[in-house]
C-alpha positions in Angstrom: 21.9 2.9 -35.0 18.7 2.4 -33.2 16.2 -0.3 -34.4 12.6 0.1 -34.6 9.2 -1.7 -35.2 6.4 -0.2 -36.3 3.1 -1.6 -34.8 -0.2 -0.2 -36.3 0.1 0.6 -39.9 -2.9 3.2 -40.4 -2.1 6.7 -42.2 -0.3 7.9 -39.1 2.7 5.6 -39.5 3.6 6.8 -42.4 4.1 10.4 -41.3 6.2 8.6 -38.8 7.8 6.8 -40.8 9.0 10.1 -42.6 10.2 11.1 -39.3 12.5 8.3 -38.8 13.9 8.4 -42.5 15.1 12.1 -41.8 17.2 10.8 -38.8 18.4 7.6 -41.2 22.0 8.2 -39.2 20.8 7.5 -36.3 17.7 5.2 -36.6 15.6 2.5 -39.2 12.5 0.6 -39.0 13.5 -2.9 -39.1 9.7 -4.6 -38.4 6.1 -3.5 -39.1 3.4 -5.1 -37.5 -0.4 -5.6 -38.4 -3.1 -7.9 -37.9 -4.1 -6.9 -41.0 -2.2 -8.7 -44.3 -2.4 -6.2 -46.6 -1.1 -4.2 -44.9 1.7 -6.0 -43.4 2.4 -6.7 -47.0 2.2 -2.8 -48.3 4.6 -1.8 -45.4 7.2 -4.5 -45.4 7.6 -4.3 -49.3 7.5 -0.7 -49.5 10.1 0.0 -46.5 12.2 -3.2 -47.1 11.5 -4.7 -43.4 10.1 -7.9 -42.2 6.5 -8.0 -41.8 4.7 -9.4 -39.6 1.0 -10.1 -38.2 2.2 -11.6 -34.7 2.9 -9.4 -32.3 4.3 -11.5 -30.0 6.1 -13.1 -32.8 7.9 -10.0 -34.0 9.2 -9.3 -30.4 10.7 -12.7 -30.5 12.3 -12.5 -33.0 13.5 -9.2 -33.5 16.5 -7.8 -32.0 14.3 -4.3 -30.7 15.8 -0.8 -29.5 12.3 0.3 -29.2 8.7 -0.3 -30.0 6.3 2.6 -31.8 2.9 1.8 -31.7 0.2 3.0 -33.9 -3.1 1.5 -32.6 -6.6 1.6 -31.2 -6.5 2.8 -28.2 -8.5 0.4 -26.4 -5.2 -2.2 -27.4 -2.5 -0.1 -25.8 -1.9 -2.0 -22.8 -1.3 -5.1 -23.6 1.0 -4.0 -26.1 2.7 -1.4 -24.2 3.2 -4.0 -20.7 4.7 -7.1 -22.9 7.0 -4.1 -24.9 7.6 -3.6 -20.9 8.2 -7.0 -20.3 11.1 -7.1 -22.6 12.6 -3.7 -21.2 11.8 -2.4 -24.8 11.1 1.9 -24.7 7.9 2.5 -26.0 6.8 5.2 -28.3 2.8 5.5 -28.5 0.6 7.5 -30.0 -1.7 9.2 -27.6 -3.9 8.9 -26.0 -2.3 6.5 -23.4 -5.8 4.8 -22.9 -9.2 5.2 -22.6 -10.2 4.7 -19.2 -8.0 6.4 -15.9 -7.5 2.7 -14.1 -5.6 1.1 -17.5 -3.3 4.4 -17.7 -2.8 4.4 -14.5 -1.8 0.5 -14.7 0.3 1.4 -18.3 2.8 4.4 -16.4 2.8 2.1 -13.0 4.0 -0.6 -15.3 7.0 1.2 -17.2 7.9 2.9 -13.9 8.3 -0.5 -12.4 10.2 -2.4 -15.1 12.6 0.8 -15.8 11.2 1.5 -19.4 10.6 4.9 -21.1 7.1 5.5 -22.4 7.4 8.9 -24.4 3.4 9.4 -25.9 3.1 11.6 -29.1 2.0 15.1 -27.9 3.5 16.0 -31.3 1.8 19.4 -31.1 4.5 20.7 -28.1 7.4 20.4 -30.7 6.5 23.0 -33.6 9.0 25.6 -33.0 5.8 27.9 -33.5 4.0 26.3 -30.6 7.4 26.6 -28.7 7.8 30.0 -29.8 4.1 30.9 -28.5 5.0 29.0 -24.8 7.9 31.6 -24.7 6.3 34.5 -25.5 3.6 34.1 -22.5 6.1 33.3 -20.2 8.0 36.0 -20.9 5.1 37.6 -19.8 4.0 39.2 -23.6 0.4 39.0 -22.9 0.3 39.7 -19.2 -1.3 37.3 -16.9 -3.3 34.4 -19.1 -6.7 34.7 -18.5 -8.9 32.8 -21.3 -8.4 30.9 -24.3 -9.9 29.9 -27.4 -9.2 26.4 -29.3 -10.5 24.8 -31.7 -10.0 21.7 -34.6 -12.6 21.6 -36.8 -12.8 19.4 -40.2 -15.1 16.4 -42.4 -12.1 13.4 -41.1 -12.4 10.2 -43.8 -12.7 7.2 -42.6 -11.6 3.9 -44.0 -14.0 1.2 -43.6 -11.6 -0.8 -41.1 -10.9 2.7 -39.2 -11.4 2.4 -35.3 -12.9 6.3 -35.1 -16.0 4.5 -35.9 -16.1 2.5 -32.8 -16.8 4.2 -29.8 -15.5 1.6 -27.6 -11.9 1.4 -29.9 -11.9 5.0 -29.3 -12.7 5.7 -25.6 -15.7 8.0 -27.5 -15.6 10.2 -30.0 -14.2 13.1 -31.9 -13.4 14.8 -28.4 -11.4 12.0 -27.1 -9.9 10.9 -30.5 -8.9 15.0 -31.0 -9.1 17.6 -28.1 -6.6 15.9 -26.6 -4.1 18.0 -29.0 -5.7 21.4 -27.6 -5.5 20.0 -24.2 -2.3 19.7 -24.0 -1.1 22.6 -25.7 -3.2 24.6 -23.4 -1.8 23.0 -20.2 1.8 23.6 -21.1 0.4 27.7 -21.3 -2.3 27.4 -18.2 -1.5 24.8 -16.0 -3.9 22.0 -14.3 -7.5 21.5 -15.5 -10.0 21.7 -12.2 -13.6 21.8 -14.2 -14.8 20.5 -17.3 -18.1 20.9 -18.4 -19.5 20.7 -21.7 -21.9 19.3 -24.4 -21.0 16.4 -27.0 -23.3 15.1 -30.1 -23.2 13.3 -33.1 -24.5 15.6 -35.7 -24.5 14.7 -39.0 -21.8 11.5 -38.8 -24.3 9.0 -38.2 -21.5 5.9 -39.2 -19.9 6.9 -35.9 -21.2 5.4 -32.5 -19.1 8.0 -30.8 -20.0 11.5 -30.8 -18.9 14.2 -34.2 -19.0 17.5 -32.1 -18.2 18.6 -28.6 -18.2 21.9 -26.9 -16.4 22.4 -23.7 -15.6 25.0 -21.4 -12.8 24.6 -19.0 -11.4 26.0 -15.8 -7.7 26.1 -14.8 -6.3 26.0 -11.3 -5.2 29.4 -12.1 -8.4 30.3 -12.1 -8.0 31.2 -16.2 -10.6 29.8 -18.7 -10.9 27.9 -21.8 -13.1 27.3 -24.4 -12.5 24.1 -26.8 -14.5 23.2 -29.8 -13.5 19.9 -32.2 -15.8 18.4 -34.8 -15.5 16.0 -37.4 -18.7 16.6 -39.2 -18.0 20.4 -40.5 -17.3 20.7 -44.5 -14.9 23.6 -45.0 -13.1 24.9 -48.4 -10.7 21.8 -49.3 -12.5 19.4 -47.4 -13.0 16.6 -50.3 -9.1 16.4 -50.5 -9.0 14.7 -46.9 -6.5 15.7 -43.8 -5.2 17.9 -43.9 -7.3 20.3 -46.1 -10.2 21.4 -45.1 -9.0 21.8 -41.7 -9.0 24.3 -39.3 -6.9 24.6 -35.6 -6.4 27.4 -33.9 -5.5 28.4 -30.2 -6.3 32.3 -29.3 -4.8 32.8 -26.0 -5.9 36.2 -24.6 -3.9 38.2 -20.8 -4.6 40.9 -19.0 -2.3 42.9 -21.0 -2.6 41.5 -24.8 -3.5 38.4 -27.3 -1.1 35.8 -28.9 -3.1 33.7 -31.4 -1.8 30.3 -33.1 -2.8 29.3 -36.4 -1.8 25.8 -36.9 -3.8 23.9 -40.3 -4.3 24.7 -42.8 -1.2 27.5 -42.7 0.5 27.6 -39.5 1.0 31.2 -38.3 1.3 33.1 -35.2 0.5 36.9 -34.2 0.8 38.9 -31.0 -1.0 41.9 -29.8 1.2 43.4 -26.6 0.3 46.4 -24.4 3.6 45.3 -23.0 7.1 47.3 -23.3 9.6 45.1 -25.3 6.4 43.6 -27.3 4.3 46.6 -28.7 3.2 46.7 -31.9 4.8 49.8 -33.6 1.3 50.2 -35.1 -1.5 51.1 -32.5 -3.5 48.4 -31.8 -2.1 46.0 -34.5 -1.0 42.3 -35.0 2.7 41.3 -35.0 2.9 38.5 -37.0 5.8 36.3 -36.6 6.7 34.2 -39.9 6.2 30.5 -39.5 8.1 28.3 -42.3 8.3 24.4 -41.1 4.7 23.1 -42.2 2.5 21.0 -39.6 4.5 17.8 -40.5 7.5 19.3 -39.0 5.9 18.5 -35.5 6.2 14.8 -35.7 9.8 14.8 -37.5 11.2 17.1 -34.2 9.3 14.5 -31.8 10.7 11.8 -33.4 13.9 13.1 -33.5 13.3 14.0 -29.2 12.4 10.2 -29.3 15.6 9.1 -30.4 17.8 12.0 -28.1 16.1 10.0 -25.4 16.9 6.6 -26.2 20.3 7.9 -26.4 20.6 9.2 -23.4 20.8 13.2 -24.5 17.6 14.7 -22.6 15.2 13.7 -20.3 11.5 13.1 -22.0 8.9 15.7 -22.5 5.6 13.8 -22.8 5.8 11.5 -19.5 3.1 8.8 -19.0 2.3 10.8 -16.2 2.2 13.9 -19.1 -0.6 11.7 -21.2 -2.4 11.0 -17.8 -3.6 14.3 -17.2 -4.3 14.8 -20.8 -6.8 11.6 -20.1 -8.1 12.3 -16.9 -9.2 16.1 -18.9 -11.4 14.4 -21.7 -12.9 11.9 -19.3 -14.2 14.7 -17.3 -16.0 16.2 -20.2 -17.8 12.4 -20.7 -18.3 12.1 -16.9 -19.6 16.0 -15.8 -21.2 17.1 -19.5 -24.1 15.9 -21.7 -24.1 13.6 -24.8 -26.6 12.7 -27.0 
């Protein structure tokens, strides 16, 4: 039975949370963590764990399998290096960091002191994404040649909510939410080469960080991509919060046919083949492929790859080195683009 503390006890941890109750044979949060008592207090008595507001103090006097860590990401080091210290795993929501030289430092850091850091990609383990990866390489669609993606909803924020900073953040929208396109499209087109790209705040003036971004980007493989995220755009459901109202989607077009992902707000995926073995029986029509496990079901299979690698079963999926190129990407939009 793996033990875990939970560090960072925003809205995210408790879809996490979820995800470690449905592997209760094989893993329980023993510790949550927050500088904020409240919410310490919230946790702790509604999970039946120790609380605490010391980090530091919790590692001391906890007996730790591993670390998850829910915070802003301009605290991940120091959080992730004394989990290192201990020889503690780490599980952290991405992104690793916001700047290249403190990721860089992070993944050096585990590598040296033997440590897994797995980083939540959670979008690579919906069996629908999965399903989509093996279509193309199977060679469904032909060669990949562009792509669509986009994430698009009104996000809430609570008044203590570090989306509002842009220097808790790394930036804005793009950096706090492309990353989940990014790396879905890498696993389907390879290596980023160019980014270039517009950013803005829009109509979400409480942010310092920007509420739009438009990007275009080129592959090593010479295929294309266009990404679009906002946090500013009121759709049907919006008023409800996350995850009505929102809308992702990746449209990945070949040489020799389409396969498009719907993720929120219903997941579902289509193909349009030209090729043998994949053709639609009607000409020129959608297959559309049945997709029953809801978005939630993403984290619950990461969590439970979390805990296969702890014990030993697999080798992890989302490296540091894995998160580091999904960094490097959203800087380049920052560093090559224009904000205003």
């Amino acid at each position: 039975m793996k033990k875990l503390a939970f560090v960072g006890l925003g809205r995210v941890a408790d879809v996490h949370y979820e995800a470690v109750c449905r592997e209760s044979s094989r893993a329980r949060v023993v510790a949550a963590c927050d500088v904020r008592p409240e919410a310490v207090e919230a946790r702790s008595t509604a999970w039946k764990v120790a609380g605490y507001t010391s980090y530091e103090t919790m590692l001391r006097e906890e007996q730790l399998d591993a670390v998850c860590l829910f915070l802003p990401h301009d605290l991940h080091e120091s959080f992730v290096c004394l989990a290192a210290e201990r020889r503690l795993p780490v599980f952290l929501e991405k992104p690793l960091a916001t700047d290249l030289v403190t990721c860089e430092r992070m993944v050096d850091d585990c590598k040296r002191q033997g440590v897994l850091l797995m980083v939540a990609h959670n979008g690579l383990f919906h069996p629908a994404f999965e399903r989509m990866v093996e279509l193309v390489k199977l060679g469904a669609i032909g060669t990949p040649r562009f792509a669509q993606a986009k994430s698009t909803q009104w996000l809430f924020f609570k008044e203590w909510d570090f989306r509002l900073s842009r220097a808790k953040t790394g930036g804005g929208c793009w950096f706090d939410c492309a990353g989940h396109l990014i790396y879905r499209l890498r696993e389907m087109l390879g290596e980023v080469e160019e980014v270039a790209g517009l950013t803005g705040n829009l109509v979400r003036t409480e942010m310092e960080g920007e509420d739009h971004a438009a990007a275009v980007l080129r592959y090593a493989s010479g295929a294309m991509a266009q990404v679009f995220v906002s946090y500013g755009l009121k759709l049907p459901g919006y008023e409800h919060d996350w995850p009505n109202g929102c809308e992702q989607n990746i449209l990945l077009t070949g040489d020799r046919g389409s396969i498009e992902y719907t993720i929120c707000p219903k997941s579902r995926l289509r193909l349009f083949s030209e090729v043998e073995g994949f053709r639609s029986p009607v000409l020129q029509g959608w297959i559309t492929e049945e997709v029953p496990l809801t978005f939630d079901h993403s984290f619950y299979l990461q969590m439970s790859h979390f805990l296969d690698c702890l014990e030993g079963r697999t080798t992890c999926r989302v490296t540091g080195d894995d998160a580091l190129a999904t960094v490097r990407t959203l800087l380049r939009l920052y560093e090559g683009g224009t904000t205003r």
